[in-house]
N, C-alpha and C positions, 0 to 999 in steps of 0.2 A: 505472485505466487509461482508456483512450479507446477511442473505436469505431476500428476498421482507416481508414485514410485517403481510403481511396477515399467513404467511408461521412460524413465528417467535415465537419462546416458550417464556413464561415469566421466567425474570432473577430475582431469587428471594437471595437473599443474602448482608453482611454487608462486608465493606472493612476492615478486621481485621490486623491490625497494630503490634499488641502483638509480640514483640519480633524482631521487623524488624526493619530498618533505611532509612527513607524517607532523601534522599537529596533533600533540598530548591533549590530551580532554584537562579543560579551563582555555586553553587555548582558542585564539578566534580568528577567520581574517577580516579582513572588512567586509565581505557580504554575509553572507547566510548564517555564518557560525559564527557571527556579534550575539553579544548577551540575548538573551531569549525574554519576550513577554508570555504571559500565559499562550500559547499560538492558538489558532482560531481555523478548526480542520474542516477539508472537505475528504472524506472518506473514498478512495474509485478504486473500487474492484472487478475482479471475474468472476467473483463468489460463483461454485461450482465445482471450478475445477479441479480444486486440492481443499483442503482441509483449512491450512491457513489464514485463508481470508475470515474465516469465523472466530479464531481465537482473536485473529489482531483487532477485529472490530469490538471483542470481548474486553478487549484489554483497553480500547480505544475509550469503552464507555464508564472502564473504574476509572481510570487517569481522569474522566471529567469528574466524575462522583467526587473524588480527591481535589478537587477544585485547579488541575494543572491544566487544562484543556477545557477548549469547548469546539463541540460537534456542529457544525451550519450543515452538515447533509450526507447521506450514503450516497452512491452512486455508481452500479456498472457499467460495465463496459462489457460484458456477457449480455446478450437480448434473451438468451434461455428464458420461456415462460415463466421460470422459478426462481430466478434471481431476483427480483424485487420481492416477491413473500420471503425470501429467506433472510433477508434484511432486517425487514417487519418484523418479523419474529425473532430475531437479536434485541434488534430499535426494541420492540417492546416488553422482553423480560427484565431488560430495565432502565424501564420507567420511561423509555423519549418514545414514544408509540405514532406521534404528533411528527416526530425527526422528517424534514425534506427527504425522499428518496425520488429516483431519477432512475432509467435506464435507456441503451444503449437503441436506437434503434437501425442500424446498421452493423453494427459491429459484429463481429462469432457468435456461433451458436452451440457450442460442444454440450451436449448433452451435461445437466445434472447428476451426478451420484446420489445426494442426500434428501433430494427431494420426497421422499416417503417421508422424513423425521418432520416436514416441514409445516401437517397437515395437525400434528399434533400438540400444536401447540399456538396459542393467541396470534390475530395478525389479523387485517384487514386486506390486504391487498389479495386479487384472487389470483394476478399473473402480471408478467412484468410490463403488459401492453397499458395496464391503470396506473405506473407511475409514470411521472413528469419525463417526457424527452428529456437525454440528459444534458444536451448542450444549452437546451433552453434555461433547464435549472440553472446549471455553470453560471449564461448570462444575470439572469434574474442574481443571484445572491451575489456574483462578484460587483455589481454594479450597485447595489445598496452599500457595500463595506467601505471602511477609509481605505486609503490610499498603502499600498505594502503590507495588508494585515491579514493576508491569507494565506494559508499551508494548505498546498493540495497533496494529500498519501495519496498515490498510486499503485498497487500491490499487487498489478494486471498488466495486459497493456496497453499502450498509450493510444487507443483509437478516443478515444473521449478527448485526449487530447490534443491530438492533433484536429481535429474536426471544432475546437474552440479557437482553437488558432485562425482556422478559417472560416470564421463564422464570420457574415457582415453585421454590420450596424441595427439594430432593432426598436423597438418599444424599452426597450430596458435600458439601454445605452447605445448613444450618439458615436462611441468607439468599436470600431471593427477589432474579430476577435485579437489580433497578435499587440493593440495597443489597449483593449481591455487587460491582460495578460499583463503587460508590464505595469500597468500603473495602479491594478491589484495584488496580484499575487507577492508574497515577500519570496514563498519559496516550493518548490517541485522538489519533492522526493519520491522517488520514483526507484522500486523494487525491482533491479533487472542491471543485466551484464554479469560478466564474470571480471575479475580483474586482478590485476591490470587492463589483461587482453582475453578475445574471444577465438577460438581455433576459427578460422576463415570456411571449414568445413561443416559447425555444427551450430553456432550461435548461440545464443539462450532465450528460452524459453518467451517468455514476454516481449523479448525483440521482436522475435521469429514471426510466433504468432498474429501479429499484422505487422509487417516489415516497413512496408510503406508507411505507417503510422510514428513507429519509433523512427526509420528518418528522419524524417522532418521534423519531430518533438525536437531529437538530441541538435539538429544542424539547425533549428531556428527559434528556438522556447527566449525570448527576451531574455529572462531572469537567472538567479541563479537556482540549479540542477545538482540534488546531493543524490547521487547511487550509490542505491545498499545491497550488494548482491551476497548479504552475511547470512547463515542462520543454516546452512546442511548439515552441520555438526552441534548444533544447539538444538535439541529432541524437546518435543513437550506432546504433552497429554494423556499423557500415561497417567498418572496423578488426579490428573480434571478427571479422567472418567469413570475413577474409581471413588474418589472424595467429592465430588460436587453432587448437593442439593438437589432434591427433585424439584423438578420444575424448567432447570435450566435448560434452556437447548442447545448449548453449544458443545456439553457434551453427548448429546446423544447423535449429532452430524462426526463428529469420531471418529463415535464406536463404527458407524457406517462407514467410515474411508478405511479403518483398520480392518475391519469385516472386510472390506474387498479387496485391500490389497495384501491383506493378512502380515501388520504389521500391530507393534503394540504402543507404539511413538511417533510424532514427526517431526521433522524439520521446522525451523523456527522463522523462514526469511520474514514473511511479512509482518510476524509480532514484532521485530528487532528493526522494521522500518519505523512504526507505530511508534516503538520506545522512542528510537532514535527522534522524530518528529517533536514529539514532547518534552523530552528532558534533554534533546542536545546529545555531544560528546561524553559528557557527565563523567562519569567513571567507567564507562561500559566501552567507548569509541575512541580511536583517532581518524583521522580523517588526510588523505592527499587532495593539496591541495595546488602542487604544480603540474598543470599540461590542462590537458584538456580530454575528452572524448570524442571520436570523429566514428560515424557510422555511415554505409554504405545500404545501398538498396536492398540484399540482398539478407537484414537484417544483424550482421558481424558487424563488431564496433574494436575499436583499437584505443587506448589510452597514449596519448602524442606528450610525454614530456615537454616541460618547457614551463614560460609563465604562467604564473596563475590566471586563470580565467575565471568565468561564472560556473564552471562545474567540479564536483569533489567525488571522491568517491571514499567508502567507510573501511575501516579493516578494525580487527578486534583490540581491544585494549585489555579487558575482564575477557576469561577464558570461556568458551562456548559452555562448556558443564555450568560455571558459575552463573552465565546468563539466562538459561536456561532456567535455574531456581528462581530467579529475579520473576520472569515470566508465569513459569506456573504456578507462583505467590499469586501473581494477578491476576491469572486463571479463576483462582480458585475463590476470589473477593467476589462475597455477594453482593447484590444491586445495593445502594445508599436506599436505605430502610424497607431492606427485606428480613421478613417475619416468617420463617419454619410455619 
């Protein structure tokens, strides 16, 4: 996700192509973006801080309803009290109330916006201290799974991930985290960067936010790394919170982000990771796939030209307006056998 808009620097830059190779959507190379099985999500956010994390988890849970996904867990990477019920109260409007959720217990603490909407509505969890540590989660479900059959969305930053990385050996698995990692994970999509390149003076957001985190993800994650830094021109919820259903709560955390930042829309990055995660390239993506990403301490990352490696990153293929409707269709899909 992104910092709330009011908070948000202007992104001033052209998508410079020169020398790169954009794969058209159908198009594959031999890692990540080989034909796609149903994928099998771990959900990690900073639910809190923007609005996003709620719709993409929204949309996270039709795409399963729809039989293209299945959910193995939420998880932040925000310790805010209120991250793990806001989850629960996603999880449970529909229908996975039961969903693994985990949180962060090191990680930021930025204060909640939406945390009033949060009390009003079903959930078990009373604060984020009652869900499962999240790296313990991590190990516990990657260490049941086959072999390359997991998609971790990240729509936050990467402290949950880097802290799996360095996990040792446990009760759950005999592999320390970075050969956990590779011998489960098929693939890390992970919501952050600008690109091609980052101004060296401003970074982005989820880098920034734990710097030291996203180093080490971006310079040692085993696998292959698809960054989607798509969606400030893809607007959604406008729609959701005029047409959706009583009951939902995803539109009533919103109305509260619009309420505060007095906006009537928002940016789409993290639902357009979520897409991306489940249906691939499809018709919506292409994807670069020569060079690499190289990040430095200090959070700024740079796209290095060259061969292909384990990392891609997204650029648009379907025009932000068009994506945008795609999204607030899925918004707007009530739970699989919800009754007015």
């Amino acid at each position: 996700m992104r910092m709330p808009s009011n908070c948000l620097r202007l992104v001033v830059g052209v998508l410079a192509l020169g020398g790169l190779v954009l794969w058209p959507a159908g198009c594959r190379s031999s890692t990540a973006l080989d034909s796609r099985q149903t994928p099998a999500i771990i959900f990690d956010t900073d639910i809190g801080t923007d609005v996003d994390d709620a719709g993409a988890l929204a949309i996270l849970h039709v795409l399963v309803d729809r039989g293209e996904a299945e959910i193995l867990a939420t998880i932040s990477a925000n310790r805010n009290r209120w991250c793990a019920p806001a989850l629960d109260v996603i999880n449970t409007y529909y229908g996975r109330a039961d969903l693994p959720i985990g949180c962060s217990r090191t990680g930021p603490d930025p204060e909640q916006w939406y945390h009033p909407s949060v009390g009003a509505f079903p959930h078990d969890l009373a604060d984020s201290n009652a869900a499962a540590p999240a790296v313990a989660l991590y190990r516990r479900i990657l260490a049941a799974r086959p072999d390359r059959s997991v998609t971790i969305v990240v729509v936050g930053w990467l402290t949950n991930m880097a802290e799996l990385l360095e996990s040792p050996p446990d009760r759950y698995s005999p592999l320390a985290g970075r050969e956990l990692v590779a011998a489960k994970v098929k693939e890390l999509v992970s919501m952050g960067g600008r690109w091609p390149n980052s101004p060296r003076d401003e970074g982005e957001y989820n880098f920034t936010m734990d710097k030291a985190a996203a180093y080490r993800v971006i310079r040692d994650w085993p696998g292959p790394i698809m960054f989607t830094g798509l969606g400030k021109d893809a607007m959604t919820g406008g729609r959701l919170v005029l047409q959706a259903p009583p009951g939902n709560p995803v539109p009533a955390f919103y109305r509260n982000f619009f309420a505060a930042n007095q906006v009537s829309e928002r940016s789409s990055w993290d639902l357009l990771a979520v897409l991306y995660a489940v249906r691939g390239l499809s018709s919506y993506f292409t994807a670069v796939t020569d060079g690499r990403c190289t990040a430095q301490p200090d959070g700024s990352h740079q796209w290095l030209p060259g061969a292909p490696s384990n990392h891609a990153y997204l650029a648009y293929r379907m025009s932000p307006p068009e994506l945008a409707a795609v999204l607030e269709d899925l918004l707007l899909t009530p739970p699989s056998g919800y009754k007015p």
